[in-house]
C-alpha positions as CSV (number, residue, x, y, z in Angstrom):
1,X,-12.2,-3.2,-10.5
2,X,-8.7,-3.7,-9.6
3,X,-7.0,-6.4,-7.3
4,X,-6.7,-3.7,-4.9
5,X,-9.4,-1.4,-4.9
6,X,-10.3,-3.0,-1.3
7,X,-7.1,-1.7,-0.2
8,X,-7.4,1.7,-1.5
9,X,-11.2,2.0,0.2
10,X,-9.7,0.2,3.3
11,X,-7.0,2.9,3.6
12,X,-9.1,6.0,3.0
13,X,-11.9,4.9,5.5
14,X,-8.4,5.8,8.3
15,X,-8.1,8.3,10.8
16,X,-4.4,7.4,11.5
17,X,-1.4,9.4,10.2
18,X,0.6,6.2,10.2
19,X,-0.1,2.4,11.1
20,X,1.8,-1.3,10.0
21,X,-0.2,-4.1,9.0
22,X,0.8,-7.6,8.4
23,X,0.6,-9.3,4.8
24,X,-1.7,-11.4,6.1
25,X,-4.1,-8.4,7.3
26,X,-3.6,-6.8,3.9
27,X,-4.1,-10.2,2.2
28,X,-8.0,-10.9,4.4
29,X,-8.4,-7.3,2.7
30,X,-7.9,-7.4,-0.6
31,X,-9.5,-11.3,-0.7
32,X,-6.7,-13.0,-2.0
33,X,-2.8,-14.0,-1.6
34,X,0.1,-11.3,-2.3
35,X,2.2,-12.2,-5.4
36,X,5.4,-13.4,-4.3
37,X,6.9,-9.7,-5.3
38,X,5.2,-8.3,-2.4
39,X,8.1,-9.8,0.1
40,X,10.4,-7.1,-2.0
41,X,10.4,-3.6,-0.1
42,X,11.0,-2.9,-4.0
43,X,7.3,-3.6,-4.5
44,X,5.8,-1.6,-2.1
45,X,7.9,1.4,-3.0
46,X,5.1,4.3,-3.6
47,X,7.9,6.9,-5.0
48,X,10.1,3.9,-7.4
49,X,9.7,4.3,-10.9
50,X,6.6,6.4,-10.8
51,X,6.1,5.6,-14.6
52,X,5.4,2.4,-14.2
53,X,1.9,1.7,-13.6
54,X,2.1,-0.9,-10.6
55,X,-1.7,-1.0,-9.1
56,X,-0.9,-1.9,-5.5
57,X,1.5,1.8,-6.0
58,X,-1.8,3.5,-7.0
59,X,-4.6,2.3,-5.0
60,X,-2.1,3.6,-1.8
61,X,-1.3,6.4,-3.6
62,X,-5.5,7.2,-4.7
63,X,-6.0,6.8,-0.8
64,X,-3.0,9.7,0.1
65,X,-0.8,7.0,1.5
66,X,2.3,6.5,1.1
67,X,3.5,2.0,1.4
68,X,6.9,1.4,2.7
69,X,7.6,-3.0,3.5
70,X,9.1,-2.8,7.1
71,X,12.5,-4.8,7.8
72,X,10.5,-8.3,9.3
73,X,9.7,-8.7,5.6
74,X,6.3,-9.3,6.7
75,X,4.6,-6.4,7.3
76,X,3.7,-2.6,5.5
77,X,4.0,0.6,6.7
78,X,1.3,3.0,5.4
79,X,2.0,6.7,6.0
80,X,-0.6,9.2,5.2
81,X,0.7,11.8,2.9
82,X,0.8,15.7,3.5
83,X,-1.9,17.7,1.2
84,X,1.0,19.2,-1.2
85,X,2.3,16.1,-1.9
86,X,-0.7,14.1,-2.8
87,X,-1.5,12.9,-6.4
């Protein structure tokens, strides 16, 4: 099990197309603290370097959502992605 499997089930159980939530929300659900990275909108990129296994990537991505850090540097934005463009 991965670091953020929680956020992969968390993100599929969603009815929303699109919805922000705080580091701190995303921290209560994976059960532990971000790694410094996280404050990087680097990070949360779910179409950067796509060859590079980075599991926070894939658990959004294994839920059909796309993860894009919002300009507070505090909070994500998780879009859901269309059908053709899922992985």
């Amino acid at each position: 099990m991965n670091d953020y499997d929680a956020l992969r089930d968390f993100l599929q159980r969603q009815k929303q197309e699109e919805f922000v939530l705080s580091f701190e929300q995303i921290e209560e659900i994976i059960g532990a603290a971000l790694p410094r990275a996280a404050q990087r909108a680097s990070w949360w990129d779910s179409l950067r370097s796509p060859d590079i296994q980075m599991p926070q990537r894939e658990a959004c991505l294994a839920a059909g959502f796309v993860a894009t850090r919002m300009p507070d540097g505090a909070s994500v934005r998780f879009r859901k992605q269309k059908n053709e463009r899922r992985r």
